[in-house]
C-alpha positions as CSV (number, residue, x, y, z in Angstrom):
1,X,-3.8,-29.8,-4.5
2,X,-5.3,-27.3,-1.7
3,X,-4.2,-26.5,1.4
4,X,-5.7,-28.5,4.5
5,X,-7.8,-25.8,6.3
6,X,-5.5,-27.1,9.4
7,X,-2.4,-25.7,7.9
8,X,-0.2,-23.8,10.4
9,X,0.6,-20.5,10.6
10,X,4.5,-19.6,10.7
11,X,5.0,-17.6,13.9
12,X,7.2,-14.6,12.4
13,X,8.3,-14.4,8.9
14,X,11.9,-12.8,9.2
15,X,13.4,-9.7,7.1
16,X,11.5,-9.9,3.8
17,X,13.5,-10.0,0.8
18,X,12.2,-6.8,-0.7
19,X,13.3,-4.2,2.4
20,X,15.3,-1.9,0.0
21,X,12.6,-1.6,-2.7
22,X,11.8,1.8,-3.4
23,X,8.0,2.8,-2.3
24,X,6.8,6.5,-3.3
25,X,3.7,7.3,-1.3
26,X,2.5,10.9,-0.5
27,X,4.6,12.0,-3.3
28,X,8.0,10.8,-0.8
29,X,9.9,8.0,-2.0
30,X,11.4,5.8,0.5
31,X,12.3,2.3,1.0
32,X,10.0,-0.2,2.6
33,X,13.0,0.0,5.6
34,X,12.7,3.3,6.2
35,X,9.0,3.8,6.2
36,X,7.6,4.9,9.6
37,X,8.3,2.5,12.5
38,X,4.6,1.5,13.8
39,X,3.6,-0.7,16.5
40,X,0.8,-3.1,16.6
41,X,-0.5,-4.5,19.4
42,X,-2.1,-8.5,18.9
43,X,-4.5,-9.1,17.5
44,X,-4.8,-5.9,15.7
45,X,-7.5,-4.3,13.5
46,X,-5.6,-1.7,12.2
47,X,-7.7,1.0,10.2
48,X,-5.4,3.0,8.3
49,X,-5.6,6.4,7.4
50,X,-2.9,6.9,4.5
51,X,-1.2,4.6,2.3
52,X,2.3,5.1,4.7
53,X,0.0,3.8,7.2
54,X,-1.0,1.2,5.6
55,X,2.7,0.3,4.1
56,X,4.0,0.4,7.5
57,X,1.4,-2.0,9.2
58,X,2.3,-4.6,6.6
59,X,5.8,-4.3,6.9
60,X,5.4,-4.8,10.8
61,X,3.7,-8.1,9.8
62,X,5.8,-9.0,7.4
63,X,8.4,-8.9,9.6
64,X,7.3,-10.1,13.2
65,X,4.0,-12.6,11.9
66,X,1.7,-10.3,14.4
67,X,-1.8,-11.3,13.9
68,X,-3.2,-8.8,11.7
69,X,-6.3,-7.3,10.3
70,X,-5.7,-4.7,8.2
71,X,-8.5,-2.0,6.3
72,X,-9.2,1.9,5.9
73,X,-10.3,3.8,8.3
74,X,-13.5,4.9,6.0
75,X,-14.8,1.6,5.7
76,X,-15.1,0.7,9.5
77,X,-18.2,2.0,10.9
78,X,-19.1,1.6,14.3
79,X,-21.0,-1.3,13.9
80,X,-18.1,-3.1,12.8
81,X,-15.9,-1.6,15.2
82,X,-17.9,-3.4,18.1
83,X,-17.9,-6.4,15.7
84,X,-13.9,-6.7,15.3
85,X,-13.4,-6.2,19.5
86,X,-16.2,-8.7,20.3
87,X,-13.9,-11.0,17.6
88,X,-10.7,-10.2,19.8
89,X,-9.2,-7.7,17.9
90,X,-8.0,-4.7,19.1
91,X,-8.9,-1.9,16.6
92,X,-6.3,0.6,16.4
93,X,-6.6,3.5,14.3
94,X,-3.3,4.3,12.4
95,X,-2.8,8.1,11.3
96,X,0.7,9.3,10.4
97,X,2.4,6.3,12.2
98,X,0.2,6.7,15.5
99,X,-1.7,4.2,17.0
100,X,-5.0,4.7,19.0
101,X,-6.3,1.7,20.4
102,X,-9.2,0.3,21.8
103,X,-9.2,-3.1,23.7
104,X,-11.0,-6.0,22.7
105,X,-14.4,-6.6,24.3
106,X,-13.4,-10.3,24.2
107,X,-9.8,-10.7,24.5
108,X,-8.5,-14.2,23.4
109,X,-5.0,-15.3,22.2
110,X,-3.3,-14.4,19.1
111,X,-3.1,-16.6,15.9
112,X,0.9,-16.1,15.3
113,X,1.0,-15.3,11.5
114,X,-2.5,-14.7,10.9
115,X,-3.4,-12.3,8.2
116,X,-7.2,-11.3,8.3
117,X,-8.9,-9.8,4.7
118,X,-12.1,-8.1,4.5
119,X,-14.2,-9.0,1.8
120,X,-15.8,-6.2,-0.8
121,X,-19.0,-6.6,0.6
122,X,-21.0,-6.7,-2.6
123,X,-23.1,-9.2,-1.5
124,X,-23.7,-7.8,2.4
125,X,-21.7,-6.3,5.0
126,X,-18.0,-7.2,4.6
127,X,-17.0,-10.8,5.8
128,X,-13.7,-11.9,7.3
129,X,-11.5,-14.3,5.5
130,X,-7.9,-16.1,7.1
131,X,-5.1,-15.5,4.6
132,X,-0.9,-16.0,5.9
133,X,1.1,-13.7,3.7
134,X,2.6,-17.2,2.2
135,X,-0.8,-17.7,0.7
136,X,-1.1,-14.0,-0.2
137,X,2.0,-13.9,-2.0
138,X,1.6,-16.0,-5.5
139,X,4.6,-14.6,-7.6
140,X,7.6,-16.3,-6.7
141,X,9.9,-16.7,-9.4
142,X,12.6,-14.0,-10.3
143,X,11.1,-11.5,-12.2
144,X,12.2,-8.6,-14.2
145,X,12.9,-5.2,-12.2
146,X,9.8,-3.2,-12.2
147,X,7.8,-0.2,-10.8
148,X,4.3,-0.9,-9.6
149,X,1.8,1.7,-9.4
150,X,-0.5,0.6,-7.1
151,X,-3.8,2.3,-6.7
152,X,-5.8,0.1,-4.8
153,X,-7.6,0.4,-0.8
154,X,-5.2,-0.4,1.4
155,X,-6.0,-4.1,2.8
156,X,-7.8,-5.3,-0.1
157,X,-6.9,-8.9,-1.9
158,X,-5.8,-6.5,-4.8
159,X,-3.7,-4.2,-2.7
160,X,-1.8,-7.3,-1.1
161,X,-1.0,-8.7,-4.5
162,X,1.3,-5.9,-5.3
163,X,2.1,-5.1,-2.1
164,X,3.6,-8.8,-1.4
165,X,5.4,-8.7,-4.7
166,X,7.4,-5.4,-3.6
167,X,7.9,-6.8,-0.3
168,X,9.1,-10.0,-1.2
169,X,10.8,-9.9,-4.5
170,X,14.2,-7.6,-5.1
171,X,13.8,-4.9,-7.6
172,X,9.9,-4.5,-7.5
173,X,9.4,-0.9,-6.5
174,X,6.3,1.0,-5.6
175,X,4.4,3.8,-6.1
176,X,1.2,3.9,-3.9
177,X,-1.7,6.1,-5.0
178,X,-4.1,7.8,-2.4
179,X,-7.8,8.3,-3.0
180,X,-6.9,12.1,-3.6
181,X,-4.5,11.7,-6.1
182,X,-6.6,9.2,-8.2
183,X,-7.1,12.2,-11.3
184,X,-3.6,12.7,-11.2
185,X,-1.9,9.2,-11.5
186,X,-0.7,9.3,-14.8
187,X,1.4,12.6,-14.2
188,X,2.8,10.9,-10.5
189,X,3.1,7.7,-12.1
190,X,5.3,9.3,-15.0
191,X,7.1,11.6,-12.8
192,X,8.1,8.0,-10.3
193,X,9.0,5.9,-13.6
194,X,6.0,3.5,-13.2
195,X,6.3,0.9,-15.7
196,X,3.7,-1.7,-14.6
197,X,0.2,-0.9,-13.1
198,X,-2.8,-2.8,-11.7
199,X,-6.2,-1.8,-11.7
200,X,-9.4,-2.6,-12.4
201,X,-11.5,-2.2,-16.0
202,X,-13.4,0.7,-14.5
203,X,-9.6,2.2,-13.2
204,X,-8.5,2.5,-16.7
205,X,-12.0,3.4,-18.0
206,X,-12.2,6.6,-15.6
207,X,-8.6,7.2,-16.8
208,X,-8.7,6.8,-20.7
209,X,-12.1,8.6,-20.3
210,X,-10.7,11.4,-18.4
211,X,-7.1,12.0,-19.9
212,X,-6.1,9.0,-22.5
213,X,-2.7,11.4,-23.7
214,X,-1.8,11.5,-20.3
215,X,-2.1,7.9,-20.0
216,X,-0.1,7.2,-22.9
217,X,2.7,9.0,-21.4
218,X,3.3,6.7,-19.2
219,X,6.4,4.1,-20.0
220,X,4.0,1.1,-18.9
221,X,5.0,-2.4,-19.8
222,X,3.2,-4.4,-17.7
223,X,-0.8,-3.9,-17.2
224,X,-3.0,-5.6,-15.6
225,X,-6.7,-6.0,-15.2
226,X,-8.7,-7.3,-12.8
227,X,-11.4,-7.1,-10.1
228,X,-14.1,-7.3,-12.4
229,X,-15.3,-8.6,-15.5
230,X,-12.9,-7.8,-18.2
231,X,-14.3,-7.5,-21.9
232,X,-12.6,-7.3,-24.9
233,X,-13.7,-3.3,-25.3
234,X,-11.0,-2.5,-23.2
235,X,-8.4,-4.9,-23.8
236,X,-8.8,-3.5,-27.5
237,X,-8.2,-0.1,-26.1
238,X,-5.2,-0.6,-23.5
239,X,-3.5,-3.0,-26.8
240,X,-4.1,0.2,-28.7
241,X,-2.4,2.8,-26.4
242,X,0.6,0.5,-25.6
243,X,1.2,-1.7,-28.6
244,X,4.5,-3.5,-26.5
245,X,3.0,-3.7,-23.3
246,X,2.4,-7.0,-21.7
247,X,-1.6,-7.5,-21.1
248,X,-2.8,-9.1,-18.3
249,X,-5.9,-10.1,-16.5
250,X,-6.3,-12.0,-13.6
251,X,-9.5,-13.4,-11.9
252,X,-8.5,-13.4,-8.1
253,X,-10.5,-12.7,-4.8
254,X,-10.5,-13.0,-1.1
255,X,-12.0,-16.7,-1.2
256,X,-9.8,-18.7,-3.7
257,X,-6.7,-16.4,-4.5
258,X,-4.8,-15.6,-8.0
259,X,-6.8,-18.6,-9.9
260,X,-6.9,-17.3,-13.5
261,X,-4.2,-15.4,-15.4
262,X,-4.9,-14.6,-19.0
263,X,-2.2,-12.8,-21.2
264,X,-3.2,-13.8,-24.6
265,X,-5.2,-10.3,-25.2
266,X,-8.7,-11.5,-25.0
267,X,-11.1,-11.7,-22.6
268,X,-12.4,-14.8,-20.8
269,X,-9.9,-17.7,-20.3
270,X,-9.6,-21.1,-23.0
271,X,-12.7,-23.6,-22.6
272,X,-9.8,-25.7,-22.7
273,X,-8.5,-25.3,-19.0
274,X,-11.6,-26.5,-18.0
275,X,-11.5,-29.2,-15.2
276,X,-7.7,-29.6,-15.7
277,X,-6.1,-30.8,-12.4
278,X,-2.8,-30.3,-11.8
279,X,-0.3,-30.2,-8.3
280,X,0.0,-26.6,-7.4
281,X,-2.6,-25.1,-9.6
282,X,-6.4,-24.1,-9.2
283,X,-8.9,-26.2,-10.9
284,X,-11.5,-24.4,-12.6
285,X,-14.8,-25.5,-13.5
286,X,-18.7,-24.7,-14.5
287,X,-21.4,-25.5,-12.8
288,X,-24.9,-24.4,-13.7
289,X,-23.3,-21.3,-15.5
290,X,-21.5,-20.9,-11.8
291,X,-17.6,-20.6,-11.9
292,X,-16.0,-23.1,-9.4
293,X,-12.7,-23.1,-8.2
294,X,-10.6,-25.4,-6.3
295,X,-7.1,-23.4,-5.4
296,X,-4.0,-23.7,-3.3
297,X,-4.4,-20.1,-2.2
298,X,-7.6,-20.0,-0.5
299,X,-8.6,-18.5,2.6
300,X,-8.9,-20.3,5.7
301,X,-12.0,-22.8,5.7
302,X,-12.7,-23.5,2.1
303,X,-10.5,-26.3,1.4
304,X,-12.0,-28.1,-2.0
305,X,-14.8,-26.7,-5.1
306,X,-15.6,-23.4,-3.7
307,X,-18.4,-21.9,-5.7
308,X,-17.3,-18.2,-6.4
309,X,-21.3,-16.6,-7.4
310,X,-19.7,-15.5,-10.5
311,X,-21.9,-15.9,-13.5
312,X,-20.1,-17.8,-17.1
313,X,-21.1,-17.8,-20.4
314,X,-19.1,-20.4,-23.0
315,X,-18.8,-18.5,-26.4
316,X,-16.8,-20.4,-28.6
317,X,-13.7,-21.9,-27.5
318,X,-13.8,-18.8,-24.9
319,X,-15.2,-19.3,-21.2
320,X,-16.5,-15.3,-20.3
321,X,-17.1,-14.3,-17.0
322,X,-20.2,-12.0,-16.6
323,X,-20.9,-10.7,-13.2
324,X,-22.7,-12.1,-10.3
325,X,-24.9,-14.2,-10.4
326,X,-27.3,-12.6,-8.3
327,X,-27.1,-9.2,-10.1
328,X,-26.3,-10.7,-13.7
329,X,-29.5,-12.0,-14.7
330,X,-32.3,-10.0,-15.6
331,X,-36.0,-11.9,-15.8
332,X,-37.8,-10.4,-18.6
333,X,-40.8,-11.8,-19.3
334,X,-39.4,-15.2,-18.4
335,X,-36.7,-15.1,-20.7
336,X,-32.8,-14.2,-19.3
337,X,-31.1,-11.5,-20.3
338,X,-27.8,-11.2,-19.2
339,X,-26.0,-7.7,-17.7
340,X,-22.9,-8.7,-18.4
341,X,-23.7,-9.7,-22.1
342,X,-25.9,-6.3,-22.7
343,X,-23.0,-4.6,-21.0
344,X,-19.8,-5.9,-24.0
345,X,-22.3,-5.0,-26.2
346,X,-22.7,-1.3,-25.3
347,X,-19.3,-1.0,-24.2
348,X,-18.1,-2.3,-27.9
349,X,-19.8,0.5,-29.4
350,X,-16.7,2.9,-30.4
351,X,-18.3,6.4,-28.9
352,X,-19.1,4.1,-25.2
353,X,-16.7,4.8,-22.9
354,X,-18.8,2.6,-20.2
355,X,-21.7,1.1,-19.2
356,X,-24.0,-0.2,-16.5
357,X,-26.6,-2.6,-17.0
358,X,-29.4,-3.2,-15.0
359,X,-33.2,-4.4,-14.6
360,X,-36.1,-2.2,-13.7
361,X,-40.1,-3.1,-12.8
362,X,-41.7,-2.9,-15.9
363,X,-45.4,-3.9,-16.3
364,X,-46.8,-6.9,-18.0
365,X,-42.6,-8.1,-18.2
366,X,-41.9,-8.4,-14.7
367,X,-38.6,-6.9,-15.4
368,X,-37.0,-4.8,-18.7
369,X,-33.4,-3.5,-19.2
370,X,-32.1,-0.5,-18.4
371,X,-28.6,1.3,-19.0
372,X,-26.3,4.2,-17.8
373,X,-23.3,4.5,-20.4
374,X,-20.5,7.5,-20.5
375,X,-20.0,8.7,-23.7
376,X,-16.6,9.1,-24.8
377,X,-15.2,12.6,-25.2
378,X,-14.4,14.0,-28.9
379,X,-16.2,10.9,-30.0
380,X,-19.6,11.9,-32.5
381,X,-22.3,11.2,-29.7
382,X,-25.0,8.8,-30.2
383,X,-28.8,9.1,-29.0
384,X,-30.1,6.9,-26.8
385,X,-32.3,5.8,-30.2
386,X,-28.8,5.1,-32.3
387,X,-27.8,2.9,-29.3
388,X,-31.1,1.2,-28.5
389,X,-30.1,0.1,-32.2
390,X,-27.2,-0.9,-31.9
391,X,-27.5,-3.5,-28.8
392,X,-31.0,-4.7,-30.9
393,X,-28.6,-5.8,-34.0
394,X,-26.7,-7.5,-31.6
395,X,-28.7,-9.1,-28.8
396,X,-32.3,-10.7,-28.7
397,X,-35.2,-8.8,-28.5
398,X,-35.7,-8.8,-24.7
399,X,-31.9,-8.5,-23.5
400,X,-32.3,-5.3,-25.5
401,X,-32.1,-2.0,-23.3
402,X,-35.5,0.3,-22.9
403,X,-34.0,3.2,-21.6
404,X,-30.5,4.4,-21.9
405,X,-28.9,7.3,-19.4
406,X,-26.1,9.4,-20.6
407,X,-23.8,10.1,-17.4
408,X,-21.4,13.0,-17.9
409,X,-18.3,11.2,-15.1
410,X,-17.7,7.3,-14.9
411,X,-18.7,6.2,-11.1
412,X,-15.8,4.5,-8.9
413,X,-16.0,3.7,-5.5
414,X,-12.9,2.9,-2.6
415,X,-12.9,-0.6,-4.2
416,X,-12.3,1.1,-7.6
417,X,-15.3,-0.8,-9.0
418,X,-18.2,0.0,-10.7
419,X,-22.1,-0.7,-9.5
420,X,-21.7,-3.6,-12.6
């Protein structure tokens, strides 16, 4: 069902199918054709600086199969900088389609086709992980003209999604978002005619927090979720704002790909896929509450079960995914309370626009729960006692938080993540 870890790599990938798309960044609208011509040398690092940037490096790959790395430049630091040229690479900073390049301390051949993703680092400093933009690209049938908004750090495994579906399918235009313009996407979005947009819970949190009429203007009628745990909170709220809207969410990362696509409206995935193997499909499975994938898109190296560190929970005839596993358990007083669990819970509460669950030193427990929640705007605004009630109707005693911090703005990071 995988890919052998020996696969080749194509050496150049010809004129991608998608050239004439439309793609909107900086508030221009061009085509993916006439976007800036850039020059990479090979192996590249390139660290870019804007979206165009970024756009343009890929389309150079896309096009010639150059061995590519691809990132910002804010999340390269110097320590990683020496990293990437003792790996080869040369980094090359990209900023408004020109390159400044630093030779590799290590020079070595390049790997024709080779595209090179850092992971999100949640876990430690970023990784590297071997992708080709064949096993980066995982929608391949014809599919209905669209306009992707696409808000995501340039290089990410969230950013390529949507970026291979504009480059390789006809009609699939795109309208890129830069970190300065993230407050205003609903109003760019509207003015580009965006009709289908990706992002993560916390992306359309922070946006339904901060201006849900603006969102609502927006013609979408494709949206999709994913990056982090998806509850039903926010499904429920998304369903409500756009009644004819397909509703998506996909589990995908850096590791194992697109794995798990859910558009039936609620969160976690049938108990029923479960250890169903079938040719050109992942295999999902559970082990020790660990989520286990076997996938034909994977990166380079992790041919077979690949265990993801994402924490499940079976409910039902539901299989939820809850966070990390190193993060989503909380020891209190020997008995496991889970983050992600606490979290739906506050988050289900009608005047909780988010939530963060964590644990804290505590004496005698070893551990207690603690939450930050944003309270949503207009909304008649619960003390920390009225919610402190309402998780202890709904969870056992310990899972139940101690103290609860009202933040006045919902956190977001490059990734567009949360600290969940």
């Amino acid at each position: 069902m995988s890919h052998a870890t020996s696969r080749t790599v194509p050496a150049a990938h010809g004129e991608p199918a998608g050239l004439d798309n439309r793609v909107v960044v900086g508030g221009t609208a061009l085509t993916w054709r006439t976007l800036p011509d850039v020059r990479l040398p090979e192996p590249a690092a390139a660290l870019a600086d804007s979206g165009r940037d970024a756009l343009a490096a890929a389309r150079h790959h896309a096009t010639h199969g150059t061995e590519l790395l691809l990132t910002t430049l804010s999340r390269v630091d110097d320590t990683m900088r020496a990293d990437l040229r003792d790996s080869g690479f040369t980094v090359t900073t990209l900023r408004d389609g020109v390159p400044e390049s630093v030779p590799p301390a290590r020079p070595r051949p390049a790997e024709p086709g080779r595209l090179w993703l850092l992971t999100s680092g949640s876990t430690g400093r970023p990784k590297r992980v071997g992708h080709t933009l064949e096993s980066l690209t995982t929608v391949r049938g014809t599919q209905a003209g669209r306009t992707w908004l696409c808000p995501y750090a340039p290089g990410s495994y969230a950013w390529w999604q949507v970026v291979t579906l504009s480059l390789t399918q006809p009609g699939q235009d795109l309208v890129v978002v830069e970190p300065g313009e993230l407050d205003d996407w609903p109003a760019i979005a509207a003015a580009h005619g965006v009709d289908a947009a990706s992002g993560t819970p916390t992306f359309w949190r922070r946006t339904i927090y901060r201006d849900g009429a603006a969102l609502s203007r927006v013609p979408l009628r494709q949206i999709t979720l994913g990056g982090e745990p998806v509850d039903q909170a926010i499904l429920d709220q998304l369903r409500e704002l756009f009644p004819a809207a397909r509703i998506s969410w996909i589990y995908a990362s850096s590791e194992v790909g697109a794995s798990i696509v859910v558009h039936d409206g609620q969160a976690g995935f049938p108990v029923r896929w479960l250890d169903q193997a079938a040719a050109g499909r992942p295999t999902l499975s559970v082990r020790d509450e660990e989520l286990v994938i076997s996938s034909p898109y994977h990166g380079v190296g992790l041919d077979g079960p690949v265990r993801t560190g994402d924490r499940v929970r079976i409910e039902g005839d539901r299989v939820l995914i809850t966070g990390r596993l190193d993060s989503d358990e909380i020891n209190v007083g020997g008995s496991k309370a889970s983050a992600g669990a606490v979290r739906d819970v506050l988050t289900a509460h009608p005047a909780v626009a988010w939530a963060r669950v964590t644990g804290r030193r505590a004496p005698l427990l070893g551990r207690m729960v603690v939450a930050d929640v944003v309270l949503t705007p207009g909304a008649e605004q619960p003390d920390e006692a009225a919610l402190v009630r309402w998780c202890a109707d709904r969870l056992p005693e310990h899972a139940v938080p101690r103290r609860i911090r009202v933040l006045t703005e919902i956190p977001v990071k490059e990734t567009l993540k949360s600290d969940v």
